[in-house]
N, C-alpha and C positions, 0 to 999 in steps of 0.2 A: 504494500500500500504506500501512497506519498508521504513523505517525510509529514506534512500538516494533515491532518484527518479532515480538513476542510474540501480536503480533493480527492474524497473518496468515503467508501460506505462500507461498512460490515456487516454482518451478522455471525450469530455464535451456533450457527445450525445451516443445514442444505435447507433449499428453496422444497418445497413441501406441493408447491403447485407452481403453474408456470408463471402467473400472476407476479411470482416473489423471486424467481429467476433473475441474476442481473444480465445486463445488456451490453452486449458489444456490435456496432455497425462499422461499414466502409460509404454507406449510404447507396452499396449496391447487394449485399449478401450484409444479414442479421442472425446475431445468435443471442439465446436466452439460454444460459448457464445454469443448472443446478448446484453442481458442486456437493452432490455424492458423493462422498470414498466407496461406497459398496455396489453401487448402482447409478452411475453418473450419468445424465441425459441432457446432450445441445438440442435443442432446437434450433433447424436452420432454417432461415427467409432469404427472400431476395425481391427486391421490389417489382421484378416483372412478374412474381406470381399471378397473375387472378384467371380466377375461373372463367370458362367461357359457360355463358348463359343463354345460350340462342341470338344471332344478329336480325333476328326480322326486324328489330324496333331501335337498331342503333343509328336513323338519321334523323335530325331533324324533324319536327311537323310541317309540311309545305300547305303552310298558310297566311303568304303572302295578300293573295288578293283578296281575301277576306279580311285582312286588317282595316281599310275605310270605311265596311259598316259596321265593325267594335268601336272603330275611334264616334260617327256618327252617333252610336248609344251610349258610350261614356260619356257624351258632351252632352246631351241632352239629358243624361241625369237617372239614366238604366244603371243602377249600382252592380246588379248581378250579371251582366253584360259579358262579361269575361269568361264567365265560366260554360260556356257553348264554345268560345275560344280554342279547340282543340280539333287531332282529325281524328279523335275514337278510340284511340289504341288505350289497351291498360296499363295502369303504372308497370314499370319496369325501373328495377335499378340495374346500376350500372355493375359492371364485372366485381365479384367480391372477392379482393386480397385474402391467403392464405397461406400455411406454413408449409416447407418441403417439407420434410422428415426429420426422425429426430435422431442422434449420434449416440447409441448404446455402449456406454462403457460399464461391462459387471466383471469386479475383482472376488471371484470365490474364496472364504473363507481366513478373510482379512484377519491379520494375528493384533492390531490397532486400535479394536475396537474403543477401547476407553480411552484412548489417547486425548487431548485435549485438541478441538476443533476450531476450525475459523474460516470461515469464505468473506470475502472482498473484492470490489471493485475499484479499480485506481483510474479516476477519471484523466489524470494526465497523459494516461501512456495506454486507457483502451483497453486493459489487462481485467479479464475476469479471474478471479486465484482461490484456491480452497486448499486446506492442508491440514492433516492430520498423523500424529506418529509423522514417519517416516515417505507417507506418501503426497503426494504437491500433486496439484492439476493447475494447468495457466492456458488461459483462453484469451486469442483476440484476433479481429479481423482486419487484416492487413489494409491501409490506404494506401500502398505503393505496389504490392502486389494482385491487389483482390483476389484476396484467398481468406480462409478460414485457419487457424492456425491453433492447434492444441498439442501440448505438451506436459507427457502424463512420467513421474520417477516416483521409484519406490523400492526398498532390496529387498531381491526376488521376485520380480513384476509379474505378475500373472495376469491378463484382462482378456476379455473377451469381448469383442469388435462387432457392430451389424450394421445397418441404416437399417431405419422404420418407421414406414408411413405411414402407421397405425398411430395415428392422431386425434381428438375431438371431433368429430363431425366428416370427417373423410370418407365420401362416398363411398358406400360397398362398391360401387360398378366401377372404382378408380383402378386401372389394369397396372399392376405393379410387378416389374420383373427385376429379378436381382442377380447380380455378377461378381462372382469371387477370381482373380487370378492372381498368385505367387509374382512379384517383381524381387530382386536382387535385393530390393531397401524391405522388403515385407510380403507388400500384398496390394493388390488395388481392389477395394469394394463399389462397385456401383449400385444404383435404384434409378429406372426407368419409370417411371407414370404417365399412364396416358388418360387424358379427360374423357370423360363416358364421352361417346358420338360426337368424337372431334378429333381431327387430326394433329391436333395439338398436344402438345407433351412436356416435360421437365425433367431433366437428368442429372443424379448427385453425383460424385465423383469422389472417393476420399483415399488419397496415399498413405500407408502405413508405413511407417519406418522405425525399425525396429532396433536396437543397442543392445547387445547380449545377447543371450537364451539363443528361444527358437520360435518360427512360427508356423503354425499346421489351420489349414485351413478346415471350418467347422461351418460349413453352408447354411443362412446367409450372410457369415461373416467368416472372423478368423482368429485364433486364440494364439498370444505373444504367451510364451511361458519364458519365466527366470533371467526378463529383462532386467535392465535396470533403468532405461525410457524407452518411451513410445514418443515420438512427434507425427502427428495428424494434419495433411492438409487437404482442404475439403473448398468445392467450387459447386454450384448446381446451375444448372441453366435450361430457360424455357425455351423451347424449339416446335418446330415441325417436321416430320418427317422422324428418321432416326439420326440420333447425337452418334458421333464415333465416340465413343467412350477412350478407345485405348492411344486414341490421338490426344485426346485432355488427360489422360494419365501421362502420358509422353513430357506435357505439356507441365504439370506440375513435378516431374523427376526434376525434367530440368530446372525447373523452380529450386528445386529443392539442393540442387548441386551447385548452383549460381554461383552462392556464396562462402562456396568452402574452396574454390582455387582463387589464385591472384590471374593467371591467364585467363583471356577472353575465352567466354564460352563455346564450344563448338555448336552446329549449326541444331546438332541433335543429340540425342540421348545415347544411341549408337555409338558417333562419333566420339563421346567422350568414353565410352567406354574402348575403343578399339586405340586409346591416346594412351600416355607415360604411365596413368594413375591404373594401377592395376586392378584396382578396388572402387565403387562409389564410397561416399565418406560423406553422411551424412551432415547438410547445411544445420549450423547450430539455430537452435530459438532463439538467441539473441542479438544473431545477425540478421535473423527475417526480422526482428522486432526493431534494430536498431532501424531499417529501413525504413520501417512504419511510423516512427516518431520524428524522424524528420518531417510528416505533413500532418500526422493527428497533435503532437506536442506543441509544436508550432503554431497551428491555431488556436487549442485550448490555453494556453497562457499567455494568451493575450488581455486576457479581461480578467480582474479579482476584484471581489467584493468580502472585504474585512468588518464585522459588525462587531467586533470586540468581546466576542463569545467570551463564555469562562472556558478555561483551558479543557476542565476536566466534562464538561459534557460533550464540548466539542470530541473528545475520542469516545461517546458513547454511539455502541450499534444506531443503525439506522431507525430500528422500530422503536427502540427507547426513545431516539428525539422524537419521534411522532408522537408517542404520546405526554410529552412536553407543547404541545402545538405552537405556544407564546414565546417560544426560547429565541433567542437571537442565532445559537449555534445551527439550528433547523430551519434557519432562515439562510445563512450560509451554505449550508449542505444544499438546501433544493435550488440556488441559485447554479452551485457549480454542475449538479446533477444535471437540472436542465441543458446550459449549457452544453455540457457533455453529451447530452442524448440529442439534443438538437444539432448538433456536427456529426454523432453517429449516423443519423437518421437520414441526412441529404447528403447526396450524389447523384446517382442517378435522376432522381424525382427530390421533389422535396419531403418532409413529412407527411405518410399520410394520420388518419386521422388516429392509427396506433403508433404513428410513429413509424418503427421499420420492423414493427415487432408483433406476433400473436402466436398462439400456441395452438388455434381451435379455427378449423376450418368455415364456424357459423361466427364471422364475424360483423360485430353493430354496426350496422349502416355499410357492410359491404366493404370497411375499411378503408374506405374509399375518398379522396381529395374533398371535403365539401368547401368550396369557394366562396359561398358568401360572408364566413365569416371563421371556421375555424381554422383554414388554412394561412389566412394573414396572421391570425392573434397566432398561432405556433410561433410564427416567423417574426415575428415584431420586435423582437432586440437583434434579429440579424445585421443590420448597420451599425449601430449603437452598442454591439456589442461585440464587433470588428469579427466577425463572422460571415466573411465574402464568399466563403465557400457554399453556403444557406442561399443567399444569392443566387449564387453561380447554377443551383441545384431550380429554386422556384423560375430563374429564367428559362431553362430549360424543359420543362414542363411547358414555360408559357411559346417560345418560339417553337418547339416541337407540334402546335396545337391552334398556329393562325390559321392555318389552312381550315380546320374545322370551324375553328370560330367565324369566318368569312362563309363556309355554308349554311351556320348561324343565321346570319345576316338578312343572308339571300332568300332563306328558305323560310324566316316565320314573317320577318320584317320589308323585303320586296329591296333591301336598301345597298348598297357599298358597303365597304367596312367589313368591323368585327364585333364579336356578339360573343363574351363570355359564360360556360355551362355554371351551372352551382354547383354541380357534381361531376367527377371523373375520374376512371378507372386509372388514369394514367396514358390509357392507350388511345383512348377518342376523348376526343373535343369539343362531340357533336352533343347539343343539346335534346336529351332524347328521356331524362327522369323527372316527372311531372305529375302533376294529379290535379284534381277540383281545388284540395284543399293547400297543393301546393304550387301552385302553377308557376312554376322555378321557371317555364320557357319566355314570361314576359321580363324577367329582372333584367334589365339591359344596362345597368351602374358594372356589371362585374367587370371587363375589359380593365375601365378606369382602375377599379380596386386590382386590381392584381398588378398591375404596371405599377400601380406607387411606389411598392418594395424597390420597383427596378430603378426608381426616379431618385427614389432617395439615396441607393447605392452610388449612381452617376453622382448627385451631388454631395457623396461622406468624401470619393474618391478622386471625384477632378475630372475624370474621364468619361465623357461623353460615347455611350455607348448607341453603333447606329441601328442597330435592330432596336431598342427601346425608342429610339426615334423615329424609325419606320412602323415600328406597330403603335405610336401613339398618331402617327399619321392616319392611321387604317381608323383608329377607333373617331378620329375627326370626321372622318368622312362619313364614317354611318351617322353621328350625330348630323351634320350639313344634310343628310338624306330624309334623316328619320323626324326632325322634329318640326315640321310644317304646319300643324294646325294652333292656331290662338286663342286666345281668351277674349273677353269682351272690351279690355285693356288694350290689347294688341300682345301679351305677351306671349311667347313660346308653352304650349300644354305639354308635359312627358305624358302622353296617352298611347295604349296603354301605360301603367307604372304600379309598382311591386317594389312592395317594401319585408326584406326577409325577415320571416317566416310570420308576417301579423297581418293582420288585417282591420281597417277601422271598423269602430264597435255599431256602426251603424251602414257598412256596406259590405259589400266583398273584397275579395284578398285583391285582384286586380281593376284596379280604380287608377288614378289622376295625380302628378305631381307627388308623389312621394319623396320626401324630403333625400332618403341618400341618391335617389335618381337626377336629382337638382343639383347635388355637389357632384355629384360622380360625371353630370354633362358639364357643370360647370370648368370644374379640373380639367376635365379630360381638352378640354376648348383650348382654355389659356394656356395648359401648358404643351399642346400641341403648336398655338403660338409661337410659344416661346423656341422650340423646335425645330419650327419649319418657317420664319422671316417672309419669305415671300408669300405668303399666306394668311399672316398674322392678322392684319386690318380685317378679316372676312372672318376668321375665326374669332376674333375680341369681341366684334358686333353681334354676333351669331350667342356670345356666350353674352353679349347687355341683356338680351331679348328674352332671358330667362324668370321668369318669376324670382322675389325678394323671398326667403323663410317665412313662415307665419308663425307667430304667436298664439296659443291657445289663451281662449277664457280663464286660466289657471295659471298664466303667467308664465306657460312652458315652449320649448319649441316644438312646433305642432310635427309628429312623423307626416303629416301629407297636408302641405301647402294648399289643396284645394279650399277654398271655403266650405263648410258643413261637413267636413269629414271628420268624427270623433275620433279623439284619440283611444286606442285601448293597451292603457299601461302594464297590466300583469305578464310582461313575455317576458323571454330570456334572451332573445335578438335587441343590441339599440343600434339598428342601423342607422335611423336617423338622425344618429348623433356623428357619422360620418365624417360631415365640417370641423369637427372638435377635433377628433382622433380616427385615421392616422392623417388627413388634412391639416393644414393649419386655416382655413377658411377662416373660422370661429376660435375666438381664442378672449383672454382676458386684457389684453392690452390695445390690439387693434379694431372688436366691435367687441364692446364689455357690455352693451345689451342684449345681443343677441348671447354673450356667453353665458348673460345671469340666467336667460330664458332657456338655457341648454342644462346650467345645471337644475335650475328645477324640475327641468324633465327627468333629470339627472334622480331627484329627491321621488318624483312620484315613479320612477321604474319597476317594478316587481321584479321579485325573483323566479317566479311561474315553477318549474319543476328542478328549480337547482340545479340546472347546467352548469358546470366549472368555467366552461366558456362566457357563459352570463356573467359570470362573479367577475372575472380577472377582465373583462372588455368594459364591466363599470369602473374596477379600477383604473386602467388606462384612464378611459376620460374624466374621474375625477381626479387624475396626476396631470393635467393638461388644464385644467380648471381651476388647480389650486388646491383642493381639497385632502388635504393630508389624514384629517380625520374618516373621511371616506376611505381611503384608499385602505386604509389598516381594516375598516369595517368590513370592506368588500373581501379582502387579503384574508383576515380573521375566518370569516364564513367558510374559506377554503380548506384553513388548515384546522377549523374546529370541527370540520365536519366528514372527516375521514377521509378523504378523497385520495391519501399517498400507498401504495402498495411498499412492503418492506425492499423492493429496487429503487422504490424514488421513481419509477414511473405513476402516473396518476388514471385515476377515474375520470367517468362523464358523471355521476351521480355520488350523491352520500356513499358512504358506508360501503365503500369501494365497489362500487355499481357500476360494471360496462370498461373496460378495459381501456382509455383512452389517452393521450397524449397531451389533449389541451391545458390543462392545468400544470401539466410539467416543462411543457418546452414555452407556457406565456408568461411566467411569475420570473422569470431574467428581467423579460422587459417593463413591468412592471416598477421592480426595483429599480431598474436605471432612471426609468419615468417620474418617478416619485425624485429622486436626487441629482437628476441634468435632462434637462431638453433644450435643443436646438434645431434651428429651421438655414436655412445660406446665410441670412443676416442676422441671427439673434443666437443668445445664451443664455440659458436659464441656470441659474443653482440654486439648488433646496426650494422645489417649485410646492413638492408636496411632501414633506417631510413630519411622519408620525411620528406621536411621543416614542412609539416604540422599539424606535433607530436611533438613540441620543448622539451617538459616536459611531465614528467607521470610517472607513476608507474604500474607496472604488478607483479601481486605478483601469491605464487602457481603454478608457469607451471614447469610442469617435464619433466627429461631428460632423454634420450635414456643410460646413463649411471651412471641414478638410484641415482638421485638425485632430490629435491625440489628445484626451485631459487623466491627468489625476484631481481628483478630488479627498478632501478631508475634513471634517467635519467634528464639533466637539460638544457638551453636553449643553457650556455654557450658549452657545451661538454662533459661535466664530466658524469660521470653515477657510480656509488652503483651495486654490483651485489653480493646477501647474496647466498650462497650455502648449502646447508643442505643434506648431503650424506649417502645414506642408505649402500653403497659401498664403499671396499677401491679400490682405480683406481686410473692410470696415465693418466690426460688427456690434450690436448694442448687449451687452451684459448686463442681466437684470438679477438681480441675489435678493434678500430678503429687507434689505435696507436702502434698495431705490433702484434706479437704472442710470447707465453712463454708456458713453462709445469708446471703444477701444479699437485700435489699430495696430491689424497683423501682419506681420512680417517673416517671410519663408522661413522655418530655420531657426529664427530666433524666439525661445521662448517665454513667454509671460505670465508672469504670479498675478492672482487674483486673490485680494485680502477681506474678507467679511468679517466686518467688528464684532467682538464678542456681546451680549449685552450685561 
């Protein structure tokens, strides 16, 4: 474990269910660790998992030209108008993510038993570790290699080897066939699966490599006797057709011998064997590992957050802090956990909504991207929390997926552009999971929401990326197509418009002017603007013409701008608080009326069925608001209410209800929210800072205007704020004792002093 127990987790037992398994990603291949001595089981993932479900219903609804008589009866005041809005088909959801198999290790008749026990996770280094008596297991998944990497010693090693697909929920009809052959290093295990009535398929692949003894193979695996280690490297991958199995064992030999000569590799596995070395010689674990800490270590200490724990809890197990929920040291743990699982989790794809992780093939909601609002709150310290890599993972989901979102467009809306889904397997883009009560197909804000992450990256970083600039073009242009008809004012109507997942208390779910579809056109305008110059004058205009926010009778900001549309507060979505958080639209310095009117909507929101996502998205916006006392409130409700499993990944519900991700990979951002925000021109410190953070330090978070801070902070008042500018800028510094402008300079860094009181 790390030298600070702040960067990592224990427990004093094996994981009991896969729930309390820890976790290791590369953000393409996932493992959920037991850490068994007697009966050890990985669980392997890999984000192109998901099932195929039948493709009749995966396009679009082509209901274009039927969009002018829905706009017709929403404007003349048909509330339930929208929901005819469809072409018939039944809800469907999209592909649902699931586990390969799981890595069977059983050591018969272990002479250890009372040994004294411990598994841990070291968030620094990716290492899942358990160890008892004399026997040690170390698990992690390679970021330089993508591979799966376990390393089992013990004297006298005795274990016995399988893959098994014999999982939660794992269709009987799933066609599984297994492959044992003897290599020089061991042994190669394969597992084949094929999806019922689909040519689609998934193949593990695990090299055995064996140190002493002997190995005899015991069908469908293979038993190491009177080793002294095993090292394990394991890859699975979805395909069609048949995988060559013995060309990806080839493939990981050579992996596996890379790093045990100083000469260049030869071309093959062959070839190094027909070379000087008359023997393979098995690559050490700690030269695959060293290789992987150059890109997992590297990002993970970039960002620390020190809340002046007491020494002595901070080294207590994970479940102990949990049940401390109030402690400052369990505030530090689930910030670096998250952290940690939110760089495990992106690569390939970004998080989905377990993250990169599940044990049970019936998983909630299909496991699947939902885009309207759990996919951002995962990702919302990815800037902030110098986490490019997260970035680098949601951009990629999103450029992979214009193509669909432009048949979006086409196919419900008649228009140009692009049209982001609320849901996605990963593999389409197409907007195709919908219902009466959901009708995800009219939310036309999503584009905007998903490109912000990309917008704020360009401006943490300096670099103008042009695909973020070509896809903010595309989402221009659907707006210049889509929004033509007006109100009696002359303004621009968002008709249809959908606000997720509510609906006003006096119409239907698709109605008129929904407040996040008013920022999300707004945004999406100006800073397509700002983007594309020769365009801008038609885009600026285009974004006047939009209705102002409304105010409710209650002093709130109204989720749908129409007039006579009631609010109905008891949900777990604020989307229409949008302009607050992750916008800077609405804020408390630049329109402090429409922010007092946001937090009171802020004050009447319910918490409907306790979504974790609900809790930590009110947070956010009341850290954007000012509200320190909020933010503990909302923060509180997380952690007083069960929601951490003993990994530090979290729940969607109480009482560890529903396997999910959001509450673990949104409370980084959170914390950094509460103690720094910034926009290109502004800096905030201690915007919302609870009694329940007196002191700390937060070091590494960067800023939308391309700079590194430390911050510090102390009981009395004072705070230390170090800047480190990769930019020169002018920008306004606002702390808790007034506002001033400050001017930066490349290179040179600058102290920022807040008086104690």
């Amino acid at each position: 474990m790390s030298a600070t127990p702040v960067h990592g987790t224990w427990e004093p037992e094996p994981a009991a269910r896969w729930e309390d398994a820890f976790l290791s990603g590369n953000g393409h291949h996932g493992t959920l660790v037991y850490g068994d001595p007697d009966a050890d089981r990985i669980i392997v993932t890999h984000h192109t998992l998901v099932r195929p479900n039948g493709d009749e219903h995966r396009r679009p609804p082509a209901l274009a030209a039927e969009l002018p008589a829905l706009q017709d009866r929403l404007l003349a005041g048909d509330t339930t108008a929208a929901e005819s809005f469809t072409d018939g088909r039944p809800p469907q959801w999209v592909r649902p993510f699931h586990p390969a198999f799981q890595l069977r290790l059983n050591r018969p008749s272990p002479d250890d038993t009372n040994a004294p026990y411990r598994r841990a996770v070291d968030f620094a280094t990716g290492e899942a570790t358990a160890t008892r008596g004399g026997w040690t297991s170390r698990v992690f998944v390679s970021r330089a290699d993508d591979v799966i990497v376990q390393h089992v010693t013990a004297p006298d090693l005795t274990l016995r080897l399988s893959l098994d697909a014999r999982l939660p929920g794992a269709p009987a009809a799933l066609g599984v066939g297994h492959g044992t052959v003897r290599t020089p290093e061991g042994a190669l295990l394969t597992l084949r699966a094929r999806y019922p009535g689909s040519d689609l398929a998934y193949t593990g692949v695990t090299l055995v490599a064996v140190t002493g003894g002997s190995v005899r193979l015991v069908p469908p695996g293979v038993q190491a006797e009177g080793a002294t280690e095993v090292l394990l490297l394991t890859r699975v991958h979805r395909h069609t057709g048949e995988l060559d199995a013995l060309t990806e064992g080839r493939a990981l030999r050579d992996l596996l011998h890379e790093d045990s000569y100083e000469a260049p590799r030869p071309a093959s596995y062959e070839a190094s064997r027909s070379a000087s070395h008359s023997a393979p010689r098995p690559a050490s674990y700690d030269g695959l590992l060293a290789r992987h800490l150059t890109r997992h270590r590297t990002a993970y200490d970039r960002v620390t957050l020190d809340l002046a724990a007491d020494p002595a809890e901070r080294a207590l197990p994970g479940s102990a802090l949990l049940a401390r929920p109030r402690g400052a040291a369990l505030l530090e743990r689930l910030f670096a956990a998250g952290r940690y699982h939110l760089l495990s989790a992106s690569g390939l794809f970004p998080p989905r909504l377990t993250g990169l992780w599940t044990g049970d093939w019936n998983t909630a909601w299909s496991g699947a991207f939902t885009t309207n609002a759990n996919l951002n709150l995962q990702t919302a310290s990815a800037a902030a929390a110098a986490l490019p890599e997260v970035t680098e993972a949601h951009a990629a989901l999103v450029h992979r997926q214009l193509p669909h979102w432009r048949d979006n467009a086409r196919a419900i809306f008649g228009t140009r552009g692009a049209v982001a889904p609320s849901h996605t397997d990963g593999e389409s883009g197409h907007t195709y999971h919908f219902s009466r009560e959901y009708p995800l197909h009219l939310w036309t804000a999503g584009a905007d929401w998903l490109l912000k992450p990309l917008v704020d990256h360009d401006e943490t970083y300096g670099g103008p990326d042009p695909r973020t600039a070509a896809a903010l073009g595309e989402v221009a242009l659907f707006y210049e197509d889509f929004l033509t008809r007006t109100d009696d004012e002359g303004h621009l109507v968002v008709v249809p418009s959908y606000s997720p997942e509510n609906r006003p208390a006096n119409a239907s779910w698709g109605t008129l002017d929904a407040a996040m579809d008013l920022s999300a056109a707004r945004h999406a305008l100006l800073t397509a603007a700002d983007h594309h110059p020769e365009h801008a004058d038609r885009l600026r205009a285009l974004a006047a013409r939009l209705p102002a926010h409304r105010i409710n009778p209650d002093g709130a900001l109204a989720e749908w701008a129409r007039p006579g549309l009631e609010d109905t507060y008891d949900h777990r979505h604020l989307s229409h608080l949008y302009g607050v958080w992750p916008l800077d639209e609405i804020n408390p310095y630049d329109t402090p009326g429409l922010a007092e009117a946001a937090h009171r909507a802020l004050e009447l929101r319910g918490t409907e069925n306790d979504s974790a996502h609900g809790h930590l998205h009110h947070a956010l916006i009341a850290a954007r608001l000012g509200d320190g006392a909020r933010v503990a409130h909302a923060v509180g409700r997380v952690l007083d209410g069960d929601y951490f499993h003993a990994s530090l990944m979290s729940a969607h519900y109480p009482h560890r209800d529903v396997y999910n991700a959001d509450a673990a990979h949104a409370l980084p951002a959170v914390l950094i929210e509460m103690l720094v925000q910034s926009t290109p021109g502004r800096l905030v410190l201690l915007p919302a800072l609870p009694a329940s953070c007196p002191q700390g330090e937060l070091q590494g978070v960067r800023t939308r205007f391309g700079a590194t801070l430390d911050l510090s902070w102390t009981p009395d008042g004072g705070a230390t704020a170090v800047l480190r500018p990769d930019r020169t800028h002018r920008i306004e510094v606002r702390t808790p004792t007034g506002a001033e402008p400050l001017d930066l300079v490349a290179g040179e860094d600058r102290v920022i002093s807040v008086t104690a009181r």
